[in-house]
C-alpha positions as a printed NumPy array, in Angstrom:
array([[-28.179,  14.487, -16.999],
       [-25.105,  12.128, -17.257],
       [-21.689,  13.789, -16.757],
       [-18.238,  12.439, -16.429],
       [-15.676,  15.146, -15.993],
       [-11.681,  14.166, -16.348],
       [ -9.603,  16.334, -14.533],
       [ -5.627,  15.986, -13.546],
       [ -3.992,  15.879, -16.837],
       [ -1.166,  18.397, -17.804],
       [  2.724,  19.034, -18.914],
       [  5.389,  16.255, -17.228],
       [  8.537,  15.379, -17.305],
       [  9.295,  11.717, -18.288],
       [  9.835,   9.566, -14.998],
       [  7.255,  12.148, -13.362],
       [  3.503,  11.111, -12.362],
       [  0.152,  12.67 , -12.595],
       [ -2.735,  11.772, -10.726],
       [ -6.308,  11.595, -12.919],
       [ -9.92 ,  12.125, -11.824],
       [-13.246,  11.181, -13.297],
       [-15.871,  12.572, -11.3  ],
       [-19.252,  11.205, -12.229],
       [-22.89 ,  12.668, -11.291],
       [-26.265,  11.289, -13.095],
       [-25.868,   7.842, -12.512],
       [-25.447,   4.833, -10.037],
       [-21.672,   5.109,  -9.94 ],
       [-21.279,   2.335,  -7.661],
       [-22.82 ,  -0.155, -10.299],
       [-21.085,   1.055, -13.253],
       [-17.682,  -0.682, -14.946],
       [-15.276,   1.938, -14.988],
       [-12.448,   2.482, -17.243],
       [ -9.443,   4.586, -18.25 ],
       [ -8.833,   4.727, -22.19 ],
       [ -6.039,   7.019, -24.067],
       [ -6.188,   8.138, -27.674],
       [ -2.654,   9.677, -29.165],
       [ -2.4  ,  11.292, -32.545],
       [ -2.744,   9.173, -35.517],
       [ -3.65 ,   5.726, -32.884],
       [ -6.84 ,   4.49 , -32.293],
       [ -8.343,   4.621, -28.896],
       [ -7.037,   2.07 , -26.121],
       [ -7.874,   0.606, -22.859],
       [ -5.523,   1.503, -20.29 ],
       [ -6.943,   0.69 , -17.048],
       [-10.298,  -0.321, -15.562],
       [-12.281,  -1.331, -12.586],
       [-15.123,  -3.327, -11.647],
       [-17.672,  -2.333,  -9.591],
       [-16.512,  -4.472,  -6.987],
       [-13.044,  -3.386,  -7.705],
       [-11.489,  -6.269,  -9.281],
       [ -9.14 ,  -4.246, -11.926],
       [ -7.22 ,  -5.305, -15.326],
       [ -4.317,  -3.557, -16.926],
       [ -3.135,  -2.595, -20.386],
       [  0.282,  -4.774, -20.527],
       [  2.493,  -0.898, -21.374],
       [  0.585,  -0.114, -18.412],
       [  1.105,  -2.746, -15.472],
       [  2.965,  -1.78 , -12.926],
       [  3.042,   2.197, -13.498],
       [ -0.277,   2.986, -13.412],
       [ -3.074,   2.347, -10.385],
       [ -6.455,   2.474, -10.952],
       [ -9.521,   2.84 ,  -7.996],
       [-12.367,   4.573,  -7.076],
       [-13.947,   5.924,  -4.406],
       [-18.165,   5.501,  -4.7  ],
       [-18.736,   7.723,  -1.504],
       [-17.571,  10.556,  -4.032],
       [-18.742,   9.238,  -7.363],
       [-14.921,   9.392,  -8.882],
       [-12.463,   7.116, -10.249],
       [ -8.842,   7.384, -10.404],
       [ -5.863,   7.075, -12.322],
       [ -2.399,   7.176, -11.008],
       [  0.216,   7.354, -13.072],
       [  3.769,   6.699, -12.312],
       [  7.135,   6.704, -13.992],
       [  5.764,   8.3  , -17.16 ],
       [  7.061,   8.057, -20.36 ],
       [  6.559,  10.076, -23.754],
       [  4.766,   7.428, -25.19 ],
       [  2.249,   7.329, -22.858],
       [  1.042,  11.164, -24.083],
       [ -2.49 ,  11.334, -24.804],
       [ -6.047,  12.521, -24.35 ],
       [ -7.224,  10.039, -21.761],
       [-11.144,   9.542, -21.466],
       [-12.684,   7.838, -18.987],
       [-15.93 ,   5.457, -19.603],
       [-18.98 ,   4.136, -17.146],
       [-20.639,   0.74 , -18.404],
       [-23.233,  -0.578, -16.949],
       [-27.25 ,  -0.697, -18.724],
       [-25.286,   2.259, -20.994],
       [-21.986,   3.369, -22.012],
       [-20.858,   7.113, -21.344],
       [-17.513,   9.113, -21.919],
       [-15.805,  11.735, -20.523],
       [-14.567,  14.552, -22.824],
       [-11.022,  13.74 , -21.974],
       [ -7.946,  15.203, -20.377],
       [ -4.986,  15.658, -22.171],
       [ -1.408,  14.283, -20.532],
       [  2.034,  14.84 , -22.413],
       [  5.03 ,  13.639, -21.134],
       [  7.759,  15.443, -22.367],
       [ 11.509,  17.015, -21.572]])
Protein backbone atom coordinates (compact mmCIF):
# COMPACT_ATOMS: atom_id res chain seq x y z
CA UNK A 1 0.00 0.00 0.00
CA UNK A 2 1.24 3.46 -1.25
CA UNK A 3 1.34 6.24 1.38
CA UNK A 4 2.68 9.71 1.35
CA UNK A 5 2.15 11.48 4.61
CA UNK A 6 2.79 15.56 4.78
CA UNK A 7 3.65 16.65 8.00
CA UNK A 8 5.18 20.25 9.26
CA UNK A 9 2.54 22.62 8.30
CA UNK A 10 0.89 25.02 10.91
CA UNK A 11 0.11 28.85 12.14
CA UNK A 12 3.19 31.54 11.19
CA UNK A 13 3.92 34.72 11.32
CA UNK A 14 4.82 36.43 7.97
CA UNK A 15 8.77 36.59 7.60
CA UNK A 16 8.71 33.22 9.76
CA UNK A 17 9.59 29.63 8.18
CA UNK A 18 8.26 26.19 8.46
CA UNK A 19 9.95 23.18 7.60
CA UNK A 20 7.65 20.36 5.52
CA UNK A 21 7.92 16.56 5.37
CA UNK A 22 6.64 13.95 2.99
CA UNK A 23 7.44 10.69 4.24
CA UNK A 24 6.82 7.99 1.70
CA UNK A 25 6.52 4.01 2.29
CA UNK A 26 5.14 1.53 -0.62
CA UNK A 27 7.28 2.47 -3.25
CA UNK A 28 10.88 2.89 -4.72
CA UNK A 29 11.32 6.39 -3.35
CA UNK A 30 14.64 6.78 -4.70
CA UNK A 31 13.26 6.47 -8.38
CA UNK A 32 10.33 8.58 -8.04
CA UNK A 33 10.06 12.57 -9.24
CA UNK A 34 9.12 14.32 -6.29
CA UNK A 35 7.24 17.44 -5.92
CA UNK A 36 5.77 20.10 -3.64
CA UNK A 37 2.31 21.60 -4.94
CA UNK A 38 -0.04 24.24 -2.91
CA UNK A 39 -3.74 24.74 -3.46
CA UNK A 40 -5.32 28.13 -1.71
CA UNK A 41 -9.00 28.86 -1.61
CA UNK A 42 -10.69 29.68 -4.76
CA UNK A 43 -6.91 28.89 -6.93
CA UNK A 44 -6.23 25.98 -8.69
CA UNK A 45 -3.48 23.71 -7.63
CA UNK A 46 0.29 24.80 -8.32
CA UNK A 47 3.73 23.52 -8.50
CA UNK A 48 5.87 24.94 -6.00
CA UNK A 49 8.92 22.98 -5.79
CA UNK A 50 10.27 19.65 -7.03
CA UNK A 51 13.11 17.26 -7.27
CA UNK A 52 14.49 14.74 -9.44
CA UNK A 53 15.53 11.63 -8.48
CA UNK A 54 18.94 12.54 -8.93
CA UNK A 55 18.25 15.78 -7.28
CA UNK A 56 18.37 18.22 -9.97
CA UNK A 57 15.41 20.67 -8.61
CA UNK A 58 13.14 23.53 -10.36
CA UNK A 59 11.30 26.31 -8.65
CA UNK A 60 7.96 28.07 -8.89
CA UNK A 61 9.26 31.79 -9.84
CA UNK A 62 7.02 33.30 -6.19
CA UNK A 63 9.03 30.62 -4.86
CA UNK A 64 12.89 30.94 -5.78
CA UNK A 65 14.92 31.89 -3.37
CA UNK A 66 12.61 31.29 -0.14
CA UNK A 67 11.91 27.96 -0.38
CA UNK A 68 14.52 24.71 -0.51
CA UNK A 69 13.54 21.61 -1.62
CA UNK A 70 15.59 17.91 -0.99
CA UNK A 71 15.25 14.64 0.06
CA UNK A 72 16.78 12.22 1.86
CA UNK A 73 16.19 8.37 0.15
CA UNK A 74 17.92 6.61 3.21
CA UNK A 75 14.54 7.74 4.97
CA UNK A 76 12.07 7.70 2.13
CA UNK A 77 11.14 11.66 2.75
CA UNK A 78 11.28 14.79 0.94
CA UNK A 79 11.48 18.21 2.16
CA UNK A 80 10.30 21.56 1.98
CA UNK A 81 11.85 24.51 3.61
CA UNK A 82 10.27 27.45 3.68
CA UNK A 83 11.69 30.77 4.46
CA UNK A 84 10.63 34.37 4.75
CA UNK A 85 6.94 33.51 4.44
CA UNK A 86 4.39 35.56 3.30
CA UNK A 87 0.42 35.49 3.52
CA UNK A 88 0.14 34.67 0.12
CA UNK A 89 1.92 31.74 0.26
CA UNK A 90 -1.06 30.11 2.73
CA UNK A 91 -2.21 26.90 1.55
CA UNK A 92 -2.80 23.17 1.73
CA UNK A 93 0.46 21.94 0.30
CA UNK A 94 0.46 18.25 -1.15
CA UNK A 95 3.23 16.54 -2.06
CA UNK A 96 3.37 14.10 -5.32
CA UNK A 97 5.75 10.88 -6.35
CA UNK A 98 5.99 10.31 -10.28
CA UNK A 99 7.55 7.76 -11.58
CA UNK A 100 5.54 4.41 -13.58
CA UNK A 101 2.43 6.21 -11.37
CA UNK A 102 1.44 9.36 -9.87
CA UNK A 103 0.46 9.50 -6.03
CA UNK A 104 -0.54 12.41 -3.56
CA UNK A 105 -0.30 13.15 -0.22
CA UNK A 106 -3.45 14.30 1.64
CA UNK A 107 -1.89 17.63 2.31
CA UNK A 108 -0.77 19.86 5.12
CA UNK A 109 -2.19 23.01 5.64
CA UNK A 110 0.34 26.29 6.16
CA UNK A 111 -1.15 29.89 6.88
CA UNK A 112 0.91 32.67 7.23
CA UNK A 113 -0.66 35.19 9.08
CA UNK A 114 -0.21 38.23 11.86
Amino acid sequence: QVQLVESGGGLVQPGGSLRLSCAASGIMFSAYYMSWFRQAPGKQRELVAAISSGTSTDYADSVRGRFTISRDNAKNTVYLQMNSLKPEDTAVYYCKATFSYVYWGQGTQVTVSS
